[in-house]
C-alpha positions in Angstrom: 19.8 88.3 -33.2 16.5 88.0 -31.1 17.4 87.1 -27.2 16.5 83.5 -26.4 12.7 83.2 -24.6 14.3 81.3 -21.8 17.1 84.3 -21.1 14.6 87.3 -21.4 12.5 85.3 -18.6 14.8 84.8 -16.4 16.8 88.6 -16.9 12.8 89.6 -16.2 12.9 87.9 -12.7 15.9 89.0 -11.6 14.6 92.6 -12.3 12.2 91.5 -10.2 14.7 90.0 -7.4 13.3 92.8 -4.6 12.8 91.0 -1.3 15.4 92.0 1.1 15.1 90.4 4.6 16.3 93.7 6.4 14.5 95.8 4.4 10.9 97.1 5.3 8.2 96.2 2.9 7.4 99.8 1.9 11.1 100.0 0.6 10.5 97.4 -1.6 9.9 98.5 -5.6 10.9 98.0 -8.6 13.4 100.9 -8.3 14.9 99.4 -5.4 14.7 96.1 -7.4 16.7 97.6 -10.1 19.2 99.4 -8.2 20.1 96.4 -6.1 20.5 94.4 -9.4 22.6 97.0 -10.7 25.2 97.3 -8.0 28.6 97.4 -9.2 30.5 94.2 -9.1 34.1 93.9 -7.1 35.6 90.6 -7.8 38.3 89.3 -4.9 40.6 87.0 -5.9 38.9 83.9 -4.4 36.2 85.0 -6.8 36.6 82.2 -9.0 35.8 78.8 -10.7 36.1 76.0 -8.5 34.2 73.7 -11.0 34.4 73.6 -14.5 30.7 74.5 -16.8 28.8 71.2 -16.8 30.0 69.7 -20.4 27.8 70.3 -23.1 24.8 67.9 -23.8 24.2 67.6 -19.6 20.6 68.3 -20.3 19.5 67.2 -23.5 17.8 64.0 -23.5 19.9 61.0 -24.9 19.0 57.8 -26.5 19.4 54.9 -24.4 18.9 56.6 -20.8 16.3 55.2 -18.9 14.0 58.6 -17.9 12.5 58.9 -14.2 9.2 59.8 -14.0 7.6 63.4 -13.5 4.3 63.8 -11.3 1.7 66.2 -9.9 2.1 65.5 -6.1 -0.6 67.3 -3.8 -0.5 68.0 -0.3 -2.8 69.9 2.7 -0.8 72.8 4.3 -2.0 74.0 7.5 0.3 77.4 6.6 -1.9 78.3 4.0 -5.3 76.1 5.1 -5.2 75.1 0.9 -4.8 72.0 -0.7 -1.0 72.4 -2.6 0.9 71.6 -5.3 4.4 70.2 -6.6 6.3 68.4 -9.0 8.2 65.2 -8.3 10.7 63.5 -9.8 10.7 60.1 -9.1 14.5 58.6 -10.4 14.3 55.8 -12.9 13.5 52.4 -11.8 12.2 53.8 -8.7 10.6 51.1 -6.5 8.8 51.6 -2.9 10.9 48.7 -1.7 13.7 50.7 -1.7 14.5 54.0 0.3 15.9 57.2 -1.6 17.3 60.3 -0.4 15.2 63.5 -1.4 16.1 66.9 -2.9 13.7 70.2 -2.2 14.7 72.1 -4.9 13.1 76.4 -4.9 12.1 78.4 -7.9 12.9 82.1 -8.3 10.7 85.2 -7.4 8.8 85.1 -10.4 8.3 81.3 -10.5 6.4 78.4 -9.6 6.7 74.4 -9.9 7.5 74.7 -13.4 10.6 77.2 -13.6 13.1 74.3 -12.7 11.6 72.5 -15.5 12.0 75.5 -17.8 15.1 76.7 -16.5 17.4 73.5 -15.4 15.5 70.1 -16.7 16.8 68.8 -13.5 15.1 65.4 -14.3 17.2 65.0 -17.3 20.3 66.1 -15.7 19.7 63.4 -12.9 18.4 60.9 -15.4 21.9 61.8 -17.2 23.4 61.4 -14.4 22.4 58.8 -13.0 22.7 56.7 -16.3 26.2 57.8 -15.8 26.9 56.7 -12.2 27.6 60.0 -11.2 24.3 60.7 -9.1 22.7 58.9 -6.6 19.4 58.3 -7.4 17.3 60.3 -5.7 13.6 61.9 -5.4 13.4 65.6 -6.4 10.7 67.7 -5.0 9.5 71.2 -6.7 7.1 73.0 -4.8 5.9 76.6 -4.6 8.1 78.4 -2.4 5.3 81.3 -1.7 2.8 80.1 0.8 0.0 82.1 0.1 -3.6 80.6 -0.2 -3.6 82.1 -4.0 0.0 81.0 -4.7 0.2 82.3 -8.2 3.1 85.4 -8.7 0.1 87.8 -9.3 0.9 91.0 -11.5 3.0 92.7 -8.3 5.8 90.2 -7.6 6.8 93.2 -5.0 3.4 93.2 -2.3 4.1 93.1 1.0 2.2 90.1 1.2 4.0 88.4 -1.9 7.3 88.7 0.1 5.9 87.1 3.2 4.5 84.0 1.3 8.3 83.0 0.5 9.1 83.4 4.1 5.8 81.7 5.6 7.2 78.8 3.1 9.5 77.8 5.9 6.8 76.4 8.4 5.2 75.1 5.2 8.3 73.2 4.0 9.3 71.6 7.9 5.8 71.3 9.0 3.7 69.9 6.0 5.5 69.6 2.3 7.9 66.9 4.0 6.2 65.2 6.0 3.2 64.4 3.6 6.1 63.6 0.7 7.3 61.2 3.6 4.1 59.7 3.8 3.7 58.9 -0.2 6.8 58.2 -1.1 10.0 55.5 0.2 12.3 57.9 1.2 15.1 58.0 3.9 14.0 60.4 7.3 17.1 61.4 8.9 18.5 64.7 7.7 21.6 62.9 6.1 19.5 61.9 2.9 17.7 65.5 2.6 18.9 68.0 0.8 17.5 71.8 -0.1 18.8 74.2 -3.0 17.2 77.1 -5.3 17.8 79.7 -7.4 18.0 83.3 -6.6 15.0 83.7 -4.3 14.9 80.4 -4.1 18.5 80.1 -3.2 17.9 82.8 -0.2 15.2 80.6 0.9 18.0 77.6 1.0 20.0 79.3 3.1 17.2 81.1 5.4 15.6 77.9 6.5 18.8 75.2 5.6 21.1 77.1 8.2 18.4 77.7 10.6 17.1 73.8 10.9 20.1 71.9 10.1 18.6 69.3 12.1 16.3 68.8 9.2 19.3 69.8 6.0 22.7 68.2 6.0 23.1 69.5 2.2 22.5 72.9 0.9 22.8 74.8 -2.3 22.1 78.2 -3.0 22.6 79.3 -7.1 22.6 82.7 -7.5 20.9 83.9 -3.8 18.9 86.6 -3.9 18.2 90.0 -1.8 16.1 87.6 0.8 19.0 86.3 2.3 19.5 86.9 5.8 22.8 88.7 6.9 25.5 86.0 7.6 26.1 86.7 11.1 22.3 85.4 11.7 22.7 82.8 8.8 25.2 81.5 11.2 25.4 82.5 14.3 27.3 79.2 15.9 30.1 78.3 13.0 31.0 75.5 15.5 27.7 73.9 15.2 27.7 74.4 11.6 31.4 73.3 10.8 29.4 69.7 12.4 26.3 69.4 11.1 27.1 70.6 7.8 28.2 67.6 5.0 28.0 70.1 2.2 27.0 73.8 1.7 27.7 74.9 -2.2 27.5 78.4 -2.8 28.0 79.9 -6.3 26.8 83.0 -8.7 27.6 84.5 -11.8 30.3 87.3 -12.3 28.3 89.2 -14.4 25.4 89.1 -12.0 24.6 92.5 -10.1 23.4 90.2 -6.9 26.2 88.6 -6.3 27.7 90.7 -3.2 24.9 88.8 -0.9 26.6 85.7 -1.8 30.0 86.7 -1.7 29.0 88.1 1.8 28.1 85.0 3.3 31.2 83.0 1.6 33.7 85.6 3.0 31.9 84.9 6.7 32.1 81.5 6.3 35.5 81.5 5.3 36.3 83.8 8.2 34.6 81.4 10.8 36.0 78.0 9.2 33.0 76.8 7.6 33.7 74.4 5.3 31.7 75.3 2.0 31.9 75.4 -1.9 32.6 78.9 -3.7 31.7 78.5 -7.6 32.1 81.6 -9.6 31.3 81.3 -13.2 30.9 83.6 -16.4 27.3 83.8 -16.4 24.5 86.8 -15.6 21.3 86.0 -13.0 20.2 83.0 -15.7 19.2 79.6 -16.3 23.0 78.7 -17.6 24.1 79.4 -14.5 21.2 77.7 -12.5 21.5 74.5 -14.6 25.1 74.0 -14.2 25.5 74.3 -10.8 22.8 71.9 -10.5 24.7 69.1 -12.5 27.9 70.4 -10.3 25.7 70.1 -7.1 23.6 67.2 -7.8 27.1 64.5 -8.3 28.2 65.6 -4.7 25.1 64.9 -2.2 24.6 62.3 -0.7 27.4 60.9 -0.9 
């Protein structure tokens, strides 16, 4: 049987999963790629479900539910002196005489605004979901994690300059994406109704910026976290400040995913330092089953 499109994609990005924060750009190749996707995986016994798979159906379109709308939002980023893009979803019945809380939510290494789309369908899930009155209904925000004037993935995921477009993405997040998303659309300001999440590099980028700037983030899920993410010591280095600010940090990976020691890492130092958290271990590789179903598991708990 042929491999789904959708699963050779993804298993294709995590290849390309390279960007380790402590290592130097010339280290970085597809070898090293490969060989950090590759690691052998040692489960502990707290390695586990905490969650159940979202039930079947969580994405598919049904009859009857009122669907949000999807738009091309555009904003001026000082970071990158271009004019940028992202998706938004905008819940259904949204109305500016109403305030909503706001998710960022951050593709992969290999992806732009559209691999959420391709990947999770998070506006059905929260259309779903909020049909359901299990979500709060909320703004979603997908933007290009990789602040670079020419923001494309280009034919070398791996350039130096590649991997230091998802970390100028910070400055470009706090200092331009939200504010101008502020400006267009009636959402809440205070950091209680924002949230940030993402998928492998995307996920590292959650918990890069999200732990750093919590200020900003009171919610934070990383799926699947890549090679980017920061030791946990530095991810962390107040667990008293965290254990306060914090009203939910989700965590989870596959067991058949080669990456998941970086995210076993930082739940074994949170769970040393008494920060609260969610640990969600499922059966799945580095792939969009396991991205779109935490999402659904994620999305019913913020913001509440």
């Amino acid at each position: 049987m042929k491999p789904h499109p959708l699963t050779t994609l993804t298993f294709t990005l995590a290849i390309a999963l390279a960007a380790r924060a402590q290592e130097k750009p010339a280290d970085t190749s597809p070898e090293r790629a490969r060989a950090n996707f590759a690691r052998a995986i040692v489960l502990a016994s707290d390695d586990v479900r905490a969650f159940p798979e979202a039930p079947a159906g969580f994405k598919a379109v049904r009859a009857g539910v009122p669907a949000g709308k999807l738009e091309l939002f555009e904003y001026d980023s000082g970071v990158t002196g271009t004019r940028r893009k992202a998706n938004v979803y905008l819940p259904p019945g949204y109305s500016p005489e109403k305030k909503y809380p706001v998710l960022y939510l951050l593709h992969g290494i290999g992806g732009d605004i559209t691999e959420w789309l391709k990947a999770g369908s998070p506006n059905v899930v929260l259309d779903n979901l909020i049909a359901d009155g299990k979500a709060v209904p909320m703004i979603i925000v997908l933007p290009n994690g990789r602040a670079l004037p020419d923001d494309r993935p280009g034919p070398n995921v791996f350039a130096p300059e590649q991997q230091a477009g998802f970390a100028r993405f910070e400055r470009d997040l706090l200092d331009f994406l939200i504010p101008a998303v502020q400006a267009k659309y009636s959402t809440f300001t205070d950091r209680e109704h924002r949230a940030l999440a993402g998928l492998s590099m995307g996920g590292g980028q959650t918990l890069n910026f999200g732990l750093a700037h919590l200020d900003t983030f009171a919610w934070l899920g990383a799926f699947s976290s890549a090679p980017n993410t920061k030791p946990p010591a530095e991810l962390v280095p107040d667990p008293v400040a965290a254990r306060a600010q914090l009203k939910l940090l989700y965590l989870s990976c596959g067991n058949k995913d080669g990456l998941i020691n970086f995210s076993q890492g930082v739940h074994r130092y949170l769970k040393e330092h008494d920060v609260p958290h969610l640990w969600n271990v499922d059966e799945h590789g580095h792939d969009g089953a396991t991205w779109g179903s935490n999402l659904y598991i994620f999305s019913r708990r913020i913001f509440r």
